[in-house]
PLY file of the C-alpha trace (Angstrom):
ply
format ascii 1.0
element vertex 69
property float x
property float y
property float z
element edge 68
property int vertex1
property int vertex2
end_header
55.32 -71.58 -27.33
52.60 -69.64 -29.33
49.44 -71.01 -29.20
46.76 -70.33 -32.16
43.35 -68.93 -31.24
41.45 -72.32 -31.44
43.64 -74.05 -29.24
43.78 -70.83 -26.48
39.89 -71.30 -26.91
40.21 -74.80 -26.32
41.92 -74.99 -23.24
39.77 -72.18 -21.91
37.09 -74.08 -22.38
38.51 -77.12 -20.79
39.16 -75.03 -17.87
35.70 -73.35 -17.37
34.49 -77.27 -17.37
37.08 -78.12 -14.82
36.14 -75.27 -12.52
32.34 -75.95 -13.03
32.61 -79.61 -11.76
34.60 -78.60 -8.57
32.81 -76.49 -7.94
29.27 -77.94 -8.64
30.83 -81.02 -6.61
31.69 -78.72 -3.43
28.16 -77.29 -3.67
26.83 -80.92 -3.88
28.70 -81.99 -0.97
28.23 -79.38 1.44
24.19 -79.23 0.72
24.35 -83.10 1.63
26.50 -83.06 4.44
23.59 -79.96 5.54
20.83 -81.99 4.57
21.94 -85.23 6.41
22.89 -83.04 9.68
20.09 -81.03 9.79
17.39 -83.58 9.38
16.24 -86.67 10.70
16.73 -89.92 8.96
13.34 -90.44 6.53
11.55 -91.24 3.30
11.50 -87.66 2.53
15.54 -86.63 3.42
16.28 -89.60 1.19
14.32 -88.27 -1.33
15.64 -84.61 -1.34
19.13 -86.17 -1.81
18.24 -88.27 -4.23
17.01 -85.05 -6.34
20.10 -83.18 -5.33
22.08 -86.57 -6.95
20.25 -86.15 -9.74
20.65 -81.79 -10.22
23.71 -82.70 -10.30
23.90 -85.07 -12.93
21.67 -83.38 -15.16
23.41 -80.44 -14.88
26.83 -82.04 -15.90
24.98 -83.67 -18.71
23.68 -79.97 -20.29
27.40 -79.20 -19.57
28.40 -81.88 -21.66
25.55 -81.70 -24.38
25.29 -77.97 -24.96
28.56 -76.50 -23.69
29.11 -73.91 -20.80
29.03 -69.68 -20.58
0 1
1 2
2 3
3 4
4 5
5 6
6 7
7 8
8 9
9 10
10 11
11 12
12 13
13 14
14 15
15 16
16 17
17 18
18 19
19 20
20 21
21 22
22 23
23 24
24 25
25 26
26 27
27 28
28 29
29 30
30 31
31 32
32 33
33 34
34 35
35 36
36 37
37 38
38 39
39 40
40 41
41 42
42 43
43 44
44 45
45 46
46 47
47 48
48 49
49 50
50 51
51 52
52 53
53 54
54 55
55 56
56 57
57 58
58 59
59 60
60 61
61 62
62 63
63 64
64 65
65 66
66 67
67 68
């Protein structure tokens, strides 16, 4: 099966966005799981995974909005 260029684009695309959120998610993950190890229960280690939540997010969101390189 031949596929035209938009649709080759397409699924390239859709690949680079699969990629990005594994691998954004592993990153996520393994910065917790340091995080949560390495420090001891607070205000401030719920805080810093809070923000790490929310990198996250935000950064899935510009993925979303504006497309990925």
């Amino acid at each position: 099966m031949v596929l035209n260029i938009e649709e080759e684009a397409k699924r390239f695309i859709a690949l680079k966005k699969r990629e990005f959120i594994t691998e954004i998610d592993k990153m996520y993950t393994t910065t917790s799981d340091y995080i949560v190890y390495h420090l001891h229960p607070s205000e401030e280690r719920d805080h810093a995974i809070k923000a790490l939540q929310e990198a996250v997010l935000w950064s899935k969101h510009c993925m979303d909005k504006h497309g990925i390189q």
